[in-house]
C-alpha positions as CSV (number, residue, x, y, z in Angstrom):
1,X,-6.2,8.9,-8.5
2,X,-3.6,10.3,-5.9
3,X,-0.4,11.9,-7.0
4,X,1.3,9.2,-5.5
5,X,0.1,6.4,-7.3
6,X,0.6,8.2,-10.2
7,X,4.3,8.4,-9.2
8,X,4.5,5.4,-8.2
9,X,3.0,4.0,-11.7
10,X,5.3,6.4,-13.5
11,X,8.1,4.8,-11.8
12,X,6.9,0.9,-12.3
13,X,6.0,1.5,-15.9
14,X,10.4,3.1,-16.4
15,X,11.5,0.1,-14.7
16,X,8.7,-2.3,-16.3
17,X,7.3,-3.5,-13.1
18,X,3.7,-5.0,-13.7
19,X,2.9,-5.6,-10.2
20,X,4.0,-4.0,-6.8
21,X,3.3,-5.9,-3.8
22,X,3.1,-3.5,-0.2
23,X,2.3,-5.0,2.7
24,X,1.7,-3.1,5.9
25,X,4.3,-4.1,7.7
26,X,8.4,-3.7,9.3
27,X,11.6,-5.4,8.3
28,X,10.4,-7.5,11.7
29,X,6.8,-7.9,11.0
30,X,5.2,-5.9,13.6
31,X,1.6,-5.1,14.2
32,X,2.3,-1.6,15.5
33,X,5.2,0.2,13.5
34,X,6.6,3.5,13.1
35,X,6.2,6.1,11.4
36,X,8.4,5.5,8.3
37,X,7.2,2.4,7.5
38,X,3.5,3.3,7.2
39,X,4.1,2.8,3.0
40,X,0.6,1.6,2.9
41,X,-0.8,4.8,4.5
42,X,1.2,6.9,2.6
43,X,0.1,5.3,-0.7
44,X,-3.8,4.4,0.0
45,X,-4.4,6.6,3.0
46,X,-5.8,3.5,4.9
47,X,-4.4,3.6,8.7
48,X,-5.5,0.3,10.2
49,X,-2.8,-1.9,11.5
50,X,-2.9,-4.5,9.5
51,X,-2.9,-4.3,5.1
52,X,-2.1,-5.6,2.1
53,X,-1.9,-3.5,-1.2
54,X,-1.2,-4.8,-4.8
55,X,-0.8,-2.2,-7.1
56,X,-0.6,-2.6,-10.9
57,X,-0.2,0.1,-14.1
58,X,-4.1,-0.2,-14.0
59,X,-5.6,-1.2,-10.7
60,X,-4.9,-0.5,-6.8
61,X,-6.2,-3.7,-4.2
62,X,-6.6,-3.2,-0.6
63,X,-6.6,-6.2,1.7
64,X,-7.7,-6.0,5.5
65,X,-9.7,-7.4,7.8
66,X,-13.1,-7.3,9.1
67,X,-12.5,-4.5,11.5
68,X,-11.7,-2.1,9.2
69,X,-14.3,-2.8,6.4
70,X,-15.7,0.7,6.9
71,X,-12.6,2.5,6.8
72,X,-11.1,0.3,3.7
């Protein structure tokens, strides 16, 4: 498990957060974003343009499509 999930758990399990939803995605919706909204990068290390995590205390789900099935 990365560090940052295990962060990222620490920090949902002080604030008792069950699920965290992370889309990969802007404030506008955008396919192509910049750099410091790539949260779904920085937390799975999956780079396509177009995600959807869920992450619990337990599990981590990854949602693309079918052009990235190989990288995901």
């Amino acid at each position: 498990m990365s560090q940052i999930l295990t962060k990222l758990r620490q920090i949902m399990k002080a604030k008792e957060i069950h699920w965290y939803v992370l889309p990969r995605t802007d404030e506008h919706q955008s396919e192509y974003i910049c750099e410091c909204d790539k949260r779904v990068q920085y937390a799975s290390g999956f780079s396509g343009t177009n995600a959807l995590s869920l992450i619990s205390l337990d599990e981590a789900y990854l949602w693309t499509d079918g052009r990235y099935f190989i990288q995901a």
